[in-house]
C-alpha positions in Angstrom: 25.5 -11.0 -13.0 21.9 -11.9 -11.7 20.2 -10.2 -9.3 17.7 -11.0 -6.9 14.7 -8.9 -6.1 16.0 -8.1 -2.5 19.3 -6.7 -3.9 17.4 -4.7 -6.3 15.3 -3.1 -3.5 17.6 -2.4 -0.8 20.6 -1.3 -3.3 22.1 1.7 -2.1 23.6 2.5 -5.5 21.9 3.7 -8.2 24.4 3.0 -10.8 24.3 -0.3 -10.2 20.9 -0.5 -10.9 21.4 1.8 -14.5 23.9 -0.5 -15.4 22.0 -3.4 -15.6 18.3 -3.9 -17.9 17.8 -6.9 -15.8 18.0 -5.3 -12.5 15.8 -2.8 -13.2 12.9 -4.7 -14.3 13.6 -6.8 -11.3 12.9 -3.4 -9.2 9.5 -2.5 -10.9 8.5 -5.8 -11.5 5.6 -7.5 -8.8 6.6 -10.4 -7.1 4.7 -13.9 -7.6 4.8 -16.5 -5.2 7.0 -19.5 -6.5 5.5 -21.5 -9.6 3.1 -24.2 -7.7 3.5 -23.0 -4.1 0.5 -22.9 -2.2 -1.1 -20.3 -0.1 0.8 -22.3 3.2 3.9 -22.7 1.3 4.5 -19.3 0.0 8.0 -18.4 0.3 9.0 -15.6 2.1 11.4 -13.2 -0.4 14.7 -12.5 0.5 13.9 -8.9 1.4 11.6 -9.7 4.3 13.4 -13.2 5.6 15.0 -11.8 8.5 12.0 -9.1 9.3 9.0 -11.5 9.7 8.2 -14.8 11.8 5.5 -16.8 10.4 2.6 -16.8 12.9 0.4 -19.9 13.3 -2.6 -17.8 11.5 -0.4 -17.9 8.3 0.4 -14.1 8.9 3.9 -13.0 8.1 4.2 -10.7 11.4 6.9 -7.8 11.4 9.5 -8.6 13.4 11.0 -5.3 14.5 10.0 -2.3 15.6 6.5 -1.5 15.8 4.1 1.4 17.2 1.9 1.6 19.9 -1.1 0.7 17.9 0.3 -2.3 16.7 2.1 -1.6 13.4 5.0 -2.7 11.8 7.5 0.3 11.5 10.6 0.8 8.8 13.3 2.9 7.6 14.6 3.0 3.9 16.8 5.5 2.7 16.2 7.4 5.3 12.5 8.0 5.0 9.6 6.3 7.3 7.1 4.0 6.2 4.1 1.7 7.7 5.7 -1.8 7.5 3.1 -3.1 5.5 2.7 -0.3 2.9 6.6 -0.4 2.0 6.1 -4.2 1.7 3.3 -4.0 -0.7 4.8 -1.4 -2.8 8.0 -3.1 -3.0 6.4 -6.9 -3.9 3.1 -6.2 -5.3 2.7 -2.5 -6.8 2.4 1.2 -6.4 -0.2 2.2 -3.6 -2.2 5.1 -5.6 -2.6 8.7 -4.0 -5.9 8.7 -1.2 -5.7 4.3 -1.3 -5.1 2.8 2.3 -3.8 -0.9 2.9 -6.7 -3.2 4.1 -5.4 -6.2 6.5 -7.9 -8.4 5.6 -6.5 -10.9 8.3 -7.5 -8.1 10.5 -3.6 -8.3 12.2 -1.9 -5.4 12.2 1.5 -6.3 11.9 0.7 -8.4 9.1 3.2 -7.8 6.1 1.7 -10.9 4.0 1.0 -9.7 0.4 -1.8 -12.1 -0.3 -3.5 -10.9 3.2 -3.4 -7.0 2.2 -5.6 -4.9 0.1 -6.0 -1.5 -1.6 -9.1 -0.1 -0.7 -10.6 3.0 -0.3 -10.8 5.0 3.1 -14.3 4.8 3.2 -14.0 0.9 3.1 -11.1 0.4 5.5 -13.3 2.4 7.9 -16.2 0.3 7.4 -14.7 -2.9 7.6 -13.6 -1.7 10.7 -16.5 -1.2 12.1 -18.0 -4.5 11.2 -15.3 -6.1 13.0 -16.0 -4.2 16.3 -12.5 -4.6 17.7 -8.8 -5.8 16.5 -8.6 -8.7 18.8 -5.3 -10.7 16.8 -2.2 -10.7 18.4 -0.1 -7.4 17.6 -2.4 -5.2 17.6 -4.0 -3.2 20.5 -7.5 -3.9 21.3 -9.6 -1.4 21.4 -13.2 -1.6 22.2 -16.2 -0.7 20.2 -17.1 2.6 19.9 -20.7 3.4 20.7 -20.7 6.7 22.1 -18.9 10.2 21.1 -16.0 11.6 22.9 -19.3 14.1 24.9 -20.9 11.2 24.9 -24.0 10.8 22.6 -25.0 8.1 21.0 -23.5 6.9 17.5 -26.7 6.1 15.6 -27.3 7.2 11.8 -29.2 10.4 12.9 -26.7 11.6 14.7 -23.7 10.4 12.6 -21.6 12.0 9.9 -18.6 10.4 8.0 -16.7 12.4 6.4 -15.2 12.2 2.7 -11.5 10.5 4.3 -14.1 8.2 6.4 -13.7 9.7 9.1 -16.6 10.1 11.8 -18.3 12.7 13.5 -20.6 13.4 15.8 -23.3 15.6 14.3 -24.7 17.1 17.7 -21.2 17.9 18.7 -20.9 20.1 14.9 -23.9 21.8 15.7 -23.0 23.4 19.0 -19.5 23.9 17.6 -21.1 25.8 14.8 -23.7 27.7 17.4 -20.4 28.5 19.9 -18.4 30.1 17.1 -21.5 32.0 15.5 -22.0 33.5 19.1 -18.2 34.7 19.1 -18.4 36.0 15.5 -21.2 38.0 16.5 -19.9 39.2 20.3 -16.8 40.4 17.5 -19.0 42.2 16.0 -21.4 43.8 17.8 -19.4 43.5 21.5 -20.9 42.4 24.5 -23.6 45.3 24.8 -25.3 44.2 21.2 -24.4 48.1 20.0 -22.2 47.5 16.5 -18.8 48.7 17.1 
């Protein structure tokens, strides 16, 4: 019996997938849009059919549940996963350890294969940036960012990011660092400056 890729992926039984060679190299293998099918006309798989809607953008929007920010959520076997990182594991390839998911469309409940991309955290955080805000339709807008949470400036002097690209205010470090050197040393030498 042949198998679809959809049947392969959400199989509950695992003998039925040892049984057959053909099945299992239907679950590892990457799925290709059909042979001469545009970027319009790609075909939605079997797997996501009843999950997406096709937006007029081209995205393939998740059509349950998703979070407060925007994106698509899922279960499978019982574990939790961002709608569009199960997607692209399951129809492109593995995500490797420390990668993010890109939405190059810049919509967040985007599942589309062709408008996702593995990129560093460092790059997703960038690219970001340069768009200033998620304006498309599923995602929360938020606004640009120009100040810190205490409310200096984000400027390269006073700007860190971090190695998971991440960033931080570098005023805001230093009189963290100068507020916990003062209660290392009040440990220390108590209140009166006398060692204890």
């Amino acid at each position: 019996m042949a198998y679809t890729r959809s049947e392969v992926v959400l199989s509950t039984d695992p003998l039925r997938l040892a049984r057959s060679p053909e099945a299992r190299a239907l679950a590892v293998a990457p799925w290709t849009p059909p042979a001469g099918a545009s970027e319009c006309e790609e075909v939605i798989p079997d797997l996501l059919r009843d999950r997406v809607e096709v937006a007029d953008s081209g995205c393939w929007e998740w059509a349950r549940w998703r979070d407060p920010d925007g994106y698509g959520r899922v279960t499978h076997r019982g574990r939790k996963y961002l709608a569009h990182r199960f997607v692209y594991s399951q129809l492109v390839d593995e995500i490797p350890d420390g990668m993010q998911i890109d939405h190059v469309c810049f919509n967040r409940a985007c599942v589309k294969p062709s408008h996702l991309e593995v990129v560093t955290p460092q790059v997703n955080t960038r690219r970001a940036a340069e768009a200033g805000s998620y304006t498309k339709e599923g995602a929360r807008e938020h606004p640009v960012d120009t100040h810190c949470a205490n409310g200096h400036p984000w400027t390269d002097e006073t700007t860190l990011v971090t190695a998971r690209g991440y960033k931080k205010c570098r005023l805001c470090r230093r009189e963290q660092n100068r507020l916990s050197r003062q209660r290392v040393l009040h440990r220390v030498f108590g209140a009166d400056g006398e060692p204890r």
